[in-house]
mmCIF file of the N, C-alpha and C atoms, coordinates in Angstrom:
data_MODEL
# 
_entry.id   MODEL 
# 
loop_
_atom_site.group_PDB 
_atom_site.id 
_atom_site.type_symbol 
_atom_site.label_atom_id 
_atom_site.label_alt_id 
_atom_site.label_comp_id 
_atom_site.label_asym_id 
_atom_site.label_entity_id 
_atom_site.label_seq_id 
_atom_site.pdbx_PDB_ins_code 
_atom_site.Cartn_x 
_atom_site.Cartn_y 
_atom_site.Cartn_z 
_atom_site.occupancy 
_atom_site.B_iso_or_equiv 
_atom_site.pdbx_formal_charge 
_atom_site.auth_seq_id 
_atom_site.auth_comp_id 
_atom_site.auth_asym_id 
_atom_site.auth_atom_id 
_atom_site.pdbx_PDB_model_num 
ATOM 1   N N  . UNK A 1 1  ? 75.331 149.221 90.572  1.00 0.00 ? 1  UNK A N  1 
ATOM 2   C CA . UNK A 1 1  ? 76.772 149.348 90.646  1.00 0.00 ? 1  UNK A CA 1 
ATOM 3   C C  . UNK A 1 1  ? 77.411 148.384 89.646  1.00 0.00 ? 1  UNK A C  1 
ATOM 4   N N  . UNK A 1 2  ? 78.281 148.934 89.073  1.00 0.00 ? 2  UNK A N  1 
ATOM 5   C CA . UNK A 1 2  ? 79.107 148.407 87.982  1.00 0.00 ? 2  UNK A CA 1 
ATOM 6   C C  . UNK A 1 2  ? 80.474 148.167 88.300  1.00 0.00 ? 2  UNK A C  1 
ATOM 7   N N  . UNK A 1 3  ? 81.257 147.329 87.788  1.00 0.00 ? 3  UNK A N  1 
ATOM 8   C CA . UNK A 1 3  ? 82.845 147.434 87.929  1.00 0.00 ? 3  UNK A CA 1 
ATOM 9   C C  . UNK A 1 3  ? 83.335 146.188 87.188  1.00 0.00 ? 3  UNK A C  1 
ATOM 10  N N  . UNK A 1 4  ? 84.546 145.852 87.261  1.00 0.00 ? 4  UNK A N  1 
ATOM 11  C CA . UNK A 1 4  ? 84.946 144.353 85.824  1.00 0.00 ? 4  UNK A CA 1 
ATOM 12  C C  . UNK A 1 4  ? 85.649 144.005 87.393  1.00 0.00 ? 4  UNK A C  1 
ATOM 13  N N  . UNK A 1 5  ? 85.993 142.343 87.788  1.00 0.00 ? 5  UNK A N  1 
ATOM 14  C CA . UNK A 1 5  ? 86.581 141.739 88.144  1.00 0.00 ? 5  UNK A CA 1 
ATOM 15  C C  . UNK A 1 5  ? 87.500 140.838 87.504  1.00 0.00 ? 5  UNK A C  1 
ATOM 16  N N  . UNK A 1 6  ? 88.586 140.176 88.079  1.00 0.00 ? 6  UNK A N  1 
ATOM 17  C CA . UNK A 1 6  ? 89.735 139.433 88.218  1.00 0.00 ? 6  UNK A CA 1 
ATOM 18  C C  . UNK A 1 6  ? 89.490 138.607 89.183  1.00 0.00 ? 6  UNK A C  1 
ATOM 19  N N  . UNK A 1 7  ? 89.330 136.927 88.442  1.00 0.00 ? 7  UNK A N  1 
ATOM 20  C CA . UNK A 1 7  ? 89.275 135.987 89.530  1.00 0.00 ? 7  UNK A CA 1 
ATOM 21  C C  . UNK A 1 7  ? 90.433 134.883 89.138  1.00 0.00 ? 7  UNK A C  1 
ATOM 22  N N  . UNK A 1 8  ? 91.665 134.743 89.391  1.00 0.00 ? 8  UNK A N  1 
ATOM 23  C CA . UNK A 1 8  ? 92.772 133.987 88.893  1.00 0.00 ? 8  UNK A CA 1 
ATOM 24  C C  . UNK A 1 8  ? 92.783 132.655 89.136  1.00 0.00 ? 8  UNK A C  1 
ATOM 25  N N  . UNK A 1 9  ? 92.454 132.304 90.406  1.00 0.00 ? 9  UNK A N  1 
ATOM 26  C CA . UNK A 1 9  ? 92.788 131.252 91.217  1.00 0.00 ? 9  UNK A CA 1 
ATOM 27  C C  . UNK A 1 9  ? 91.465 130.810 91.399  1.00 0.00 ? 9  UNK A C  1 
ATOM 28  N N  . UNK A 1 10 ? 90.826 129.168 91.754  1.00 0.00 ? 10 UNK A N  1 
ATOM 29  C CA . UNK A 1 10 ? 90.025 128.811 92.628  1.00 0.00 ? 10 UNK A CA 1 
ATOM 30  C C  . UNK A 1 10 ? 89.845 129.196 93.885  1.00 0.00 ? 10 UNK A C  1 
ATOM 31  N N  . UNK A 1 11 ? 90.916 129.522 94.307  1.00 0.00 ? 11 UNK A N  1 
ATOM 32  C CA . UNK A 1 11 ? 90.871 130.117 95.509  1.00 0.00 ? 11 UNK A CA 1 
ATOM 33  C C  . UNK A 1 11 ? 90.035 131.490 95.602  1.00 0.00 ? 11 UNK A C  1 
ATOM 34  N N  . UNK A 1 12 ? 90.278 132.232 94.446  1.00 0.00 ? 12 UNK A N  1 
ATOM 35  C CA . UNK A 1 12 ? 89.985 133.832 94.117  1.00 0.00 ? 12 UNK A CA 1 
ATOM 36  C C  . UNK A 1 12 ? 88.339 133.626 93.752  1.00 0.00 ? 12 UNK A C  1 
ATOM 37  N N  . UNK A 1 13 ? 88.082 132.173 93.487  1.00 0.00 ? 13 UNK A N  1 
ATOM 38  C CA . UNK A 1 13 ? 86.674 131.990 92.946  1.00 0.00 ? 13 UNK A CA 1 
ATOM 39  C C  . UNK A 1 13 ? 85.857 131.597 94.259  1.00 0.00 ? 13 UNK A C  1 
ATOM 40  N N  . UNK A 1 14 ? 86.053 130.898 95.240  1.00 0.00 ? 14 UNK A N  1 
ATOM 41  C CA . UNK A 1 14 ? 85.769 130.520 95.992  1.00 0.00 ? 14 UNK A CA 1 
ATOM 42  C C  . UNK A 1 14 ? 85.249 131.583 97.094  1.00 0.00 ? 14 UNK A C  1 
ATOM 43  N N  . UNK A 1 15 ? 86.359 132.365 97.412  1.00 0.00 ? 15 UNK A N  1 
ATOM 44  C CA . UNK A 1 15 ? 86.329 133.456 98.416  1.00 0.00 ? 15 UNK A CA 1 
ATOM 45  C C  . UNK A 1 15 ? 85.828 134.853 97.232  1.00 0.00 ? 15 UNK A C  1 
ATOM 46  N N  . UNK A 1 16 ? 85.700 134.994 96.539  1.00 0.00 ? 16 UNK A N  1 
ATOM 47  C CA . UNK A 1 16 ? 84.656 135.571 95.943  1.00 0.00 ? 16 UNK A CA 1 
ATOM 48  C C  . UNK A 1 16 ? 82.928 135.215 96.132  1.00 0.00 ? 16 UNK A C  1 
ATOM 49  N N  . UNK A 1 17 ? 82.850 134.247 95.829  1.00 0.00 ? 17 UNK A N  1 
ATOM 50  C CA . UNK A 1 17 ? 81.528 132.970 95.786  1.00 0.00 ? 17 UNK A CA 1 
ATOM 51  C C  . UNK A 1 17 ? 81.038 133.699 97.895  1.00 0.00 ? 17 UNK A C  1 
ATOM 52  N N  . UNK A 1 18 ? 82.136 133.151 97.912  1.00 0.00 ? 18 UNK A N  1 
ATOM 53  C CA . UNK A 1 18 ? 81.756 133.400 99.957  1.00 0.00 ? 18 UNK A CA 1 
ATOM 54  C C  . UNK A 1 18 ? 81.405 134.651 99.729  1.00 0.00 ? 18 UNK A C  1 
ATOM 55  N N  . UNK A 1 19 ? 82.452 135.984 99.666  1.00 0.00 ? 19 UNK A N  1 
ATOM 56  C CA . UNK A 1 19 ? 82.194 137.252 99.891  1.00 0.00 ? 19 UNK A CA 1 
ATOM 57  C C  . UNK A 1 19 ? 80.237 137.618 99.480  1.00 0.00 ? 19 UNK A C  1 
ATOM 58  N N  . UNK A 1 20 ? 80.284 137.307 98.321  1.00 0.00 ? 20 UNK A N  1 
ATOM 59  C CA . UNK A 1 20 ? 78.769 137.976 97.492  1.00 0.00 ? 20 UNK A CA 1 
ATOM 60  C C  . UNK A 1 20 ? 77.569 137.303 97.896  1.00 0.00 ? 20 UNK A C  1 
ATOM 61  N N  . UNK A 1 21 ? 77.892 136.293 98.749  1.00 0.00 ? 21 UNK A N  1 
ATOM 62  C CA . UNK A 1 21 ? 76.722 135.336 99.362  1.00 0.00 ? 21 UNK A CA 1 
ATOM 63  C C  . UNK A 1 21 ? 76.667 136.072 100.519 1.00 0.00 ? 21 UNK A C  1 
ATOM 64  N N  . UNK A 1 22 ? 76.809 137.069 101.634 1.00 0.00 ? 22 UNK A N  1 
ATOM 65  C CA . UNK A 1 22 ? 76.843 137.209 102.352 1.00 0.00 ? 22 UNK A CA 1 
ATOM 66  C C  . UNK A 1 22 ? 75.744 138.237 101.911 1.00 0.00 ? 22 UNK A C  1 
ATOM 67  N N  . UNK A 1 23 ? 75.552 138.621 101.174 1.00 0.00 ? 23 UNK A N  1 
ATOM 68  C CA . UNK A 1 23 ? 74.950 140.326 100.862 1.00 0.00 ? 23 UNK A CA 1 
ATOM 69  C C  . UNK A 1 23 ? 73.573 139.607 100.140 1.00 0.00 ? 23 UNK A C  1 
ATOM 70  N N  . UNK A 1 24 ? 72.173 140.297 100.484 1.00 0.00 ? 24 UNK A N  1 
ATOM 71  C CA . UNK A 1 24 ? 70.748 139.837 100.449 1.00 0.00 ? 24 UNK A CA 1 
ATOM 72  C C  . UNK A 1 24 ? 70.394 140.169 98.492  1.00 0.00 ? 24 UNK A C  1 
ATOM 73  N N  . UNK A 1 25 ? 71.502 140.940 97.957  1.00 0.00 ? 25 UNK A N  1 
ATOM 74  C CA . UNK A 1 25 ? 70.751 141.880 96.950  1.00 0.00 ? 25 UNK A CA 1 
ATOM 75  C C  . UNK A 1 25 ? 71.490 141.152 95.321  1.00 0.00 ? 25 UNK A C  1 
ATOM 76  N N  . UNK A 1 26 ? 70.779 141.136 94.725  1.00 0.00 ? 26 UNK A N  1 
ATOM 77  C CA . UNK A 1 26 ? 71.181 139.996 93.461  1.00 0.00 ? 26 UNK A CA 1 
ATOM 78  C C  . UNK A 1 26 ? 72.766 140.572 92.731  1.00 0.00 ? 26 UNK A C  1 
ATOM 79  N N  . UNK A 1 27 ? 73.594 139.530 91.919  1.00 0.00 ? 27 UNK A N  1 
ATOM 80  C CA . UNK A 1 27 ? 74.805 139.895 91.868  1.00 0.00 ? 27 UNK A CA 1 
ATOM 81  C C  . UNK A 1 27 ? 74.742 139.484 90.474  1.00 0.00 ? 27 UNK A C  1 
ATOM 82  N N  . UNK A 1 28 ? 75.333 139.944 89.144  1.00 0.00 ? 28 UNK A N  1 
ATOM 83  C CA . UNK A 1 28 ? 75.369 139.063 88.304  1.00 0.00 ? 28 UNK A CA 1 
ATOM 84  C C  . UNK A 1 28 ? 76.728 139.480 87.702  1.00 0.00 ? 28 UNK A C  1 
ATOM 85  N N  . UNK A 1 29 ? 77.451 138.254 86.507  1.00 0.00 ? 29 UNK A N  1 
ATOM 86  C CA . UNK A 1 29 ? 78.896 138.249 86.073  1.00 0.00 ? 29 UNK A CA 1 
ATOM 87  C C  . UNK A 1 29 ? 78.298 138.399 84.609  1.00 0.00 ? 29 UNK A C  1 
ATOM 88  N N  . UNK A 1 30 ? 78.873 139.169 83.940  1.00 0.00 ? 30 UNK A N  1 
ATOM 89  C CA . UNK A 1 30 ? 78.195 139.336 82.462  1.00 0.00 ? 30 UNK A CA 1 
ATOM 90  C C  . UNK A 1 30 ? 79.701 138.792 82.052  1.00 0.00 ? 30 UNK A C  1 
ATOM 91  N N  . UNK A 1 31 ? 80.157 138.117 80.820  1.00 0.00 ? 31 UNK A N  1 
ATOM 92  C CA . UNK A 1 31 ? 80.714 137.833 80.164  1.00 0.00 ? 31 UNK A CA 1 
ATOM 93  C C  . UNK A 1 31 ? 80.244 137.559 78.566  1.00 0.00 ? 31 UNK A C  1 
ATOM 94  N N  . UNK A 1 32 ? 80.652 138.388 78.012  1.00 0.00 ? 32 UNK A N  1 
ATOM 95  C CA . UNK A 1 32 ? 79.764 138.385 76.370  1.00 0.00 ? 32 UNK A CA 1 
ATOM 96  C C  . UNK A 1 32 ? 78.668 138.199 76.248  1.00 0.00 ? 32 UNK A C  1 
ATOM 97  N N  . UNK A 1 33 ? 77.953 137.362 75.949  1.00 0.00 ? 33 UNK A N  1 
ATOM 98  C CA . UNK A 1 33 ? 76.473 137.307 75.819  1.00 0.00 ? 33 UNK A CA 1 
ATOM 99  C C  . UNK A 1 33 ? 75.905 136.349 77.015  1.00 0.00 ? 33 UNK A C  1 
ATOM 100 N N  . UNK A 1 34 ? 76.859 135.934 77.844  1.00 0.00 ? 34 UNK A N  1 
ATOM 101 C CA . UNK A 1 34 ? 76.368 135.255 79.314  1.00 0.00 ? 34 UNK A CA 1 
ATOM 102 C C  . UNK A 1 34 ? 76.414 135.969 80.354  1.00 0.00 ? 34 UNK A C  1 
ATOM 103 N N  . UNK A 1 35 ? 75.409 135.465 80.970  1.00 0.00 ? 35 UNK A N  1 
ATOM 104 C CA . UNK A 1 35 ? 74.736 136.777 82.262  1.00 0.00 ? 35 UNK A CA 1 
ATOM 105 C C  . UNK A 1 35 ? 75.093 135.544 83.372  1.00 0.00 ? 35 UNK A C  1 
ATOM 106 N N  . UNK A 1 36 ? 75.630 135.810 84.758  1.00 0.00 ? 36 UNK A N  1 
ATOM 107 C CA . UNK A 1 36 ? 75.036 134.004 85.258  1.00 0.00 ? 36 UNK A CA 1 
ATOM 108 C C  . UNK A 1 36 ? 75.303 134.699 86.851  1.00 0.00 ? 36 UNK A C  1 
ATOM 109 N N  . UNK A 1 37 ? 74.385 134.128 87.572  1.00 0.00 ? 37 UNK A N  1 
ATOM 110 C CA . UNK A 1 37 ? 74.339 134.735 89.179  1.00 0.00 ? 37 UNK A CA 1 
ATOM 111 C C  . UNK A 1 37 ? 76.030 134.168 90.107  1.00 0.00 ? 37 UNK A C  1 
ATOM 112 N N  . UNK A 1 38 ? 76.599 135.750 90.483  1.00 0.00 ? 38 UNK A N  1 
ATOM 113 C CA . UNK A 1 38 ? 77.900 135.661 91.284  1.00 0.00 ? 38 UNK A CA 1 
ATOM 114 C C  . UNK A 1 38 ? 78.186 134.769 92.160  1.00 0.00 ? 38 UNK A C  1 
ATOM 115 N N  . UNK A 1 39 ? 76.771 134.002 92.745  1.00 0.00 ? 39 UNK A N  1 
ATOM 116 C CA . UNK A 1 39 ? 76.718 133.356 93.843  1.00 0.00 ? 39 UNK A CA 1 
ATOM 117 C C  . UNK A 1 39 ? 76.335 132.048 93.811  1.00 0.00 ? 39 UNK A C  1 
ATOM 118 N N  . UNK A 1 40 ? 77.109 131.648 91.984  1.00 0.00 ? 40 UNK A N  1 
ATOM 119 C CA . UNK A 1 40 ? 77.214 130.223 92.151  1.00 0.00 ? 40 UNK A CA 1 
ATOM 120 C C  . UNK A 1 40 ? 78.547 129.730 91.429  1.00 0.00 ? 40 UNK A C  1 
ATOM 121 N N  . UNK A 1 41 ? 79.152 128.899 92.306  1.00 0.00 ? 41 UNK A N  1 
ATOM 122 C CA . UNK A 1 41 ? 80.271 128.576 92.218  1.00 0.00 ? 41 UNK A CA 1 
ATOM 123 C C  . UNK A 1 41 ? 80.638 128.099 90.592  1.00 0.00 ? 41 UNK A C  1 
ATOM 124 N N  . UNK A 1 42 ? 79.960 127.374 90.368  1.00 0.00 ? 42 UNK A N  1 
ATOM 125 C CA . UNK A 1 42 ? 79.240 126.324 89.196  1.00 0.00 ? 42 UNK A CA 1 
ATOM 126 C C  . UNK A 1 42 ? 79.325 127.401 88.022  1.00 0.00 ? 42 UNK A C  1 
ATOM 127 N N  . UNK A 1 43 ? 78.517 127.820 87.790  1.00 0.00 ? 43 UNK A N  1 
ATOM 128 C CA . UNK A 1 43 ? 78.508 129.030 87.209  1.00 0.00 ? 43 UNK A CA 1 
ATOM 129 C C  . UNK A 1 43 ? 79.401 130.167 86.611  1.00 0.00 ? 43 UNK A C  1 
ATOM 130 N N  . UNK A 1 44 ? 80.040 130.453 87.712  1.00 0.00 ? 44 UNK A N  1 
ATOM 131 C CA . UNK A 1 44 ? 81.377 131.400 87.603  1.00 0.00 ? 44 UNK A CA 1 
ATOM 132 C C  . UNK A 1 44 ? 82.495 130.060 86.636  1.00 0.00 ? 44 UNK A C  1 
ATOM 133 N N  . UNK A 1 45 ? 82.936 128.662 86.828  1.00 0.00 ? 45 UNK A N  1 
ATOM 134 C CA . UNK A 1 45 ? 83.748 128.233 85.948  1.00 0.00 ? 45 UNK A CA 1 
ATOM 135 C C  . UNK A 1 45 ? 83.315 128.311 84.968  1.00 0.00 ? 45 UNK A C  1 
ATOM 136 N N  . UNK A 1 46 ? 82.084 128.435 84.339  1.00 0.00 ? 46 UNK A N  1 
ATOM 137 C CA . UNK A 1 46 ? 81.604 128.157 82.926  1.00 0.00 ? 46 UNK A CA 1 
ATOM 138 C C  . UNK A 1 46 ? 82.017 129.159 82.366  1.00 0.00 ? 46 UNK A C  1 
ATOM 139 N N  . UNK A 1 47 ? 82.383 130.345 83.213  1.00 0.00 ? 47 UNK A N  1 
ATOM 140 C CA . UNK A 1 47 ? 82.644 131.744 82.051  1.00 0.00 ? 47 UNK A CA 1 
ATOM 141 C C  . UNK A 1 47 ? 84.126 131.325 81.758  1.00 0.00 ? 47 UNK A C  1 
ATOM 142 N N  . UNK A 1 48 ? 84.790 132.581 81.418  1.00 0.00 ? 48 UNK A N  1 
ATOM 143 C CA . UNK A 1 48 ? 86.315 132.417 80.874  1.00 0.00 ? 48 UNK A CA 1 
ATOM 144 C C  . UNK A 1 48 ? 86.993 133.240 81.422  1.00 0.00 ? 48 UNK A C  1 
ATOM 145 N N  . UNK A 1 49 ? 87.414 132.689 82.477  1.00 0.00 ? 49 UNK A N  1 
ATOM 146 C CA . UNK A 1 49 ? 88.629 133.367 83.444  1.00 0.00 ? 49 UNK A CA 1 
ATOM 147 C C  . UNK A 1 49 ? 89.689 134.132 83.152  1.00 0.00 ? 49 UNK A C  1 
ATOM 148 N N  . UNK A 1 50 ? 90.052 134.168 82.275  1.00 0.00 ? 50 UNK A N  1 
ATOM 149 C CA . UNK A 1 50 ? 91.503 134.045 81.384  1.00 0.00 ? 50 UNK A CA 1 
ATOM 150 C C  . UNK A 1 50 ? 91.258 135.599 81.498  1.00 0.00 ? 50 UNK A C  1 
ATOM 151 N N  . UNK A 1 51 ? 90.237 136.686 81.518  1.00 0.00 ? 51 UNK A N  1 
ATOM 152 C CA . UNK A 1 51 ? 90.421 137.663 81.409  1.00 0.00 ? 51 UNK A CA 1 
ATOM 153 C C  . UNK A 1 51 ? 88.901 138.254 82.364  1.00 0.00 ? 51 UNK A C  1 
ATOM 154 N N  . UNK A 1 52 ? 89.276 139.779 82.507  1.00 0.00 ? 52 UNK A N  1 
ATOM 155 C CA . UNK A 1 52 ? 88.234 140.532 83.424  1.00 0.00 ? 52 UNK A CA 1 
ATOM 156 C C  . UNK A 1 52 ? 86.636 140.387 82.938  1.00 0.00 ? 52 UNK A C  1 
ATOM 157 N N  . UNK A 1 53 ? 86.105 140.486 84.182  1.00 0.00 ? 53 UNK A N  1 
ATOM 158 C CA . UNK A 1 53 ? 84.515 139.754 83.931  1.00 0.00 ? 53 UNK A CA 1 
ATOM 159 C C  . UNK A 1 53 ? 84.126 141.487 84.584  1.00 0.00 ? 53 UNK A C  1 
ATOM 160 N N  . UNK A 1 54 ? 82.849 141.413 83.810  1.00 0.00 ? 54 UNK A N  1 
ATOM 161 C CA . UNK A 1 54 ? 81.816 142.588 84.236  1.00 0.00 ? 54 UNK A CA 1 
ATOM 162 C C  . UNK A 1 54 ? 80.648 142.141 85.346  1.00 0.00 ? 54 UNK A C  1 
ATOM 163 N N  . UNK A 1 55 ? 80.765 142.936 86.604  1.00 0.00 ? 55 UNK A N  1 
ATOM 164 C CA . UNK A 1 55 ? 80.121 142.656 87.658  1.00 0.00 ? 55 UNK A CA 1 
ATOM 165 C C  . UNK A 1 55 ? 79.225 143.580 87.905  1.00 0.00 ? 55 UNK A C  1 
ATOM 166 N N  . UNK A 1 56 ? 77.876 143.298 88.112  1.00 0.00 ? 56 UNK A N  1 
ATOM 167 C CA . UNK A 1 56 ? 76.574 143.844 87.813  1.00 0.00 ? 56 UNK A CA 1 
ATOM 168 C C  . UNK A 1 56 ? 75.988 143.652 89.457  1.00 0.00 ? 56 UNK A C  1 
ATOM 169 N N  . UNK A 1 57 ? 75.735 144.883 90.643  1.00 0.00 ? 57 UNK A N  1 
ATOM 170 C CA . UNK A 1 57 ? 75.287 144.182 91.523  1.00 0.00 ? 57 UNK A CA 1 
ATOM 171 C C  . UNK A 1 57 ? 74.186 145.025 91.705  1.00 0.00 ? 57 UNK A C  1 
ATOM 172 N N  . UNK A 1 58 ? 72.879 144.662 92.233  1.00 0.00 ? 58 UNK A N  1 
ATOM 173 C CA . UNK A 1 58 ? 71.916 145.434 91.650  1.00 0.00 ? 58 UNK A CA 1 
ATOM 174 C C  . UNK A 1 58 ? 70.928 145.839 92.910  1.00 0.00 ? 58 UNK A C  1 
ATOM 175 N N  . UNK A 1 59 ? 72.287 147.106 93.571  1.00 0.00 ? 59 UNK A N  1 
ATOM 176 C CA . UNK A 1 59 ? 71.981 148.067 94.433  1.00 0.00 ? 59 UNK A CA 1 
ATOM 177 C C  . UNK A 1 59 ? 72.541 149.376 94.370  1.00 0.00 ? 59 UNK A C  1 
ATOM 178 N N  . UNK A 1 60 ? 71.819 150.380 94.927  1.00 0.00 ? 60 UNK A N  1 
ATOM 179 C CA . UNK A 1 60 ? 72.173 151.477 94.262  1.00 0.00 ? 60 UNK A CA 1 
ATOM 180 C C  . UNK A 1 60 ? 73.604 152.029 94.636  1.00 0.00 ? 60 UNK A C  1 
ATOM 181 N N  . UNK A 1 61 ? 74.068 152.039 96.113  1.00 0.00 ? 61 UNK A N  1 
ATOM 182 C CA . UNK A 1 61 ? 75.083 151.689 96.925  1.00 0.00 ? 61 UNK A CA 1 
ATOM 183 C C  . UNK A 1 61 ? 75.408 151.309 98.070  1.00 0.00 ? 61 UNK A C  1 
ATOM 184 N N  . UNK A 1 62 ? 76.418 150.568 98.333  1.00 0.00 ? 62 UNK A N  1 
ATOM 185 C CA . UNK A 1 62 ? 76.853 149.291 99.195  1.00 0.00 ? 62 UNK A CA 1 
ATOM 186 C C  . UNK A 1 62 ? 78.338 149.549 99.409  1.00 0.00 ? 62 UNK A C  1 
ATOM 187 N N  . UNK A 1 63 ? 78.492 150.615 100.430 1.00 0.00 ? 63 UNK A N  1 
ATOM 188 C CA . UNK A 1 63 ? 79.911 151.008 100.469 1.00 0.00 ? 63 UNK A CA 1 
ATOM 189 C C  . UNK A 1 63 ? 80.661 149.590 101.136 1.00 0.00 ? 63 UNK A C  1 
ATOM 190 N N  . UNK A 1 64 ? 79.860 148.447 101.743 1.00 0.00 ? 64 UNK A N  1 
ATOM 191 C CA . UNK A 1 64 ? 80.428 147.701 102.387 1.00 0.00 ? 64 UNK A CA 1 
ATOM 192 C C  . UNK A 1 64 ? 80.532 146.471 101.719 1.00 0.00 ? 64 UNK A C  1 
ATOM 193 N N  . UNK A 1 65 ? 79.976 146.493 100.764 1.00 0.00 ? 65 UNK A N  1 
ATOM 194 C CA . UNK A 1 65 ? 79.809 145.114 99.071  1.00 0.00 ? 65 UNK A CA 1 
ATOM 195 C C  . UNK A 1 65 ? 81.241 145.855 98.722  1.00 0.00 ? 65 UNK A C  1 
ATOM 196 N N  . UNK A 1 66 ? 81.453 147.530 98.137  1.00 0.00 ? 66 UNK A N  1 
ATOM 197 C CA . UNK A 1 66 ? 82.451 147.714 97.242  1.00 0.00 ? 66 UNK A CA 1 
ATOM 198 C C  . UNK A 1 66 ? 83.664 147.282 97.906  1.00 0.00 ? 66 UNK A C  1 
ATOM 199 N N  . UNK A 1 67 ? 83.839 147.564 99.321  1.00 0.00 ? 67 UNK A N  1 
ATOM 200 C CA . UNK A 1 67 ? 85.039 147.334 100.413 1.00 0.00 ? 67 UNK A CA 1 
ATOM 201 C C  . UNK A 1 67 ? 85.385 145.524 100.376 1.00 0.00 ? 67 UNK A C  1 
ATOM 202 N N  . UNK A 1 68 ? 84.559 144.926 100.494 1.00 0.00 ? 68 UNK A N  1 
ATOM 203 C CA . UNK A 1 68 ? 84.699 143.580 100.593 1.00 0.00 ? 68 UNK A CA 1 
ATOM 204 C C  . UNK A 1 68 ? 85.153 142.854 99.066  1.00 0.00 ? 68 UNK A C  1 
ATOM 205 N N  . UNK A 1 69 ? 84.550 143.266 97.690  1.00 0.00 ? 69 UNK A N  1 
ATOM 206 C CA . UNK A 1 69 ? 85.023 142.614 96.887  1.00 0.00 ? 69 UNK A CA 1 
ATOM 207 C C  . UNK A 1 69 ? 86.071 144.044 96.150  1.00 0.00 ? 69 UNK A C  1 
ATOM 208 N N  . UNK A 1 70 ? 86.816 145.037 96.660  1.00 0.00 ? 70 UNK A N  1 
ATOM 209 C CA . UNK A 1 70 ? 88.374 145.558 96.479  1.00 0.00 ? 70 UNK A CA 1 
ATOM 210 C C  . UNK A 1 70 ? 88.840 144.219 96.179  1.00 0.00 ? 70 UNK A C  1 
ATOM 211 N N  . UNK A 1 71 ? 89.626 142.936 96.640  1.00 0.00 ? 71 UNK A N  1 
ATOM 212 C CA . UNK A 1 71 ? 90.881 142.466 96.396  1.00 0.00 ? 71 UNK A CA 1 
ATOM 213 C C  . UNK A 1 71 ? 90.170 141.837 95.048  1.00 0.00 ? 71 UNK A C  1 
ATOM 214 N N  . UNK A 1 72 ? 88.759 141.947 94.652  1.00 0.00 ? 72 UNK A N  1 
ATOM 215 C CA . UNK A 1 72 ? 88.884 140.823 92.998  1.00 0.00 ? 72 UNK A CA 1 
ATOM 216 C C  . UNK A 1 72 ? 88.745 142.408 91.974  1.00 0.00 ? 72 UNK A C  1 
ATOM 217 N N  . UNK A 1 73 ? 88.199 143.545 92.192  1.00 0.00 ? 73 UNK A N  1 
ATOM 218 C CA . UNK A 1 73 ? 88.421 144.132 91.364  1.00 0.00 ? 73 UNK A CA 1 
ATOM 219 C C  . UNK A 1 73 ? 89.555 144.403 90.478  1.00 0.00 ? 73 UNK A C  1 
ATOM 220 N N  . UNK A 1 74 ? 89.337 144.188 88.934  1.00 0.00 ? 74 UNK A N  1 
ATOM 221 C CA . UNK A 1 74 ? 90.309 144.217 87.820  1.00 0.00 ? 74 UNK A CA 1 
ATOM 222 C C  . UNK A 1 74 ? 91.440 145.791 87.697  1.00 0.00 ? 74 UNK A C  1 
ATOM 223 N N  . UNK A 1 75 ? 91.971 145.666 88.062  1.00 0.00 ? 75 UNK A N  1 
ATOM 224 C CA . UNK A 1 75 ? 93.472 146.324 87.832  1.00 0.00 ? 75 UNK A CA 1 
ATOM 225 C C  . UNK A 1 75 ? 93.895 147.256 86.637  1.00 0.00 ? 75 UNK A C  1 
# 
């Protein structure tokens, strides 16, 4: 499953970070030539917020992953 996210706020990073930790199946944030796992806080600041990130989660489908991260999907 594919889709771009919007994370504005620490707050939006945080409760993102929570949401994708809950789920057993690997998550990754591609940003240009950086790949870096969803489910580290650390990680997610190093990319560049400033604009939509490509979210890589690597199951085939997860109607209850797509339902839970709706409020960061990019607009």
């Amino acid at each position: 499953m594919k889709t771009k996210i919007q994370l504005s706020t620490i707050n939006d990073v945080k409760n993102f970070v929570s949401t994708v930790s809950k789920y057993d199946f690997d998550v990754d944030l591609i940003s240009g030539r950086y790949a870096i796992d969803a489910k580290s806080i650390m990680g997610i600041f190093s990319l560049d917020l400033s604009k939509p990130i490509d979210l890589e989660a690597h199951v085939d489908s997860c109607e209850e992953f797509e339902k839970d991260i709706a409020p960061f999907v990019a607009k």
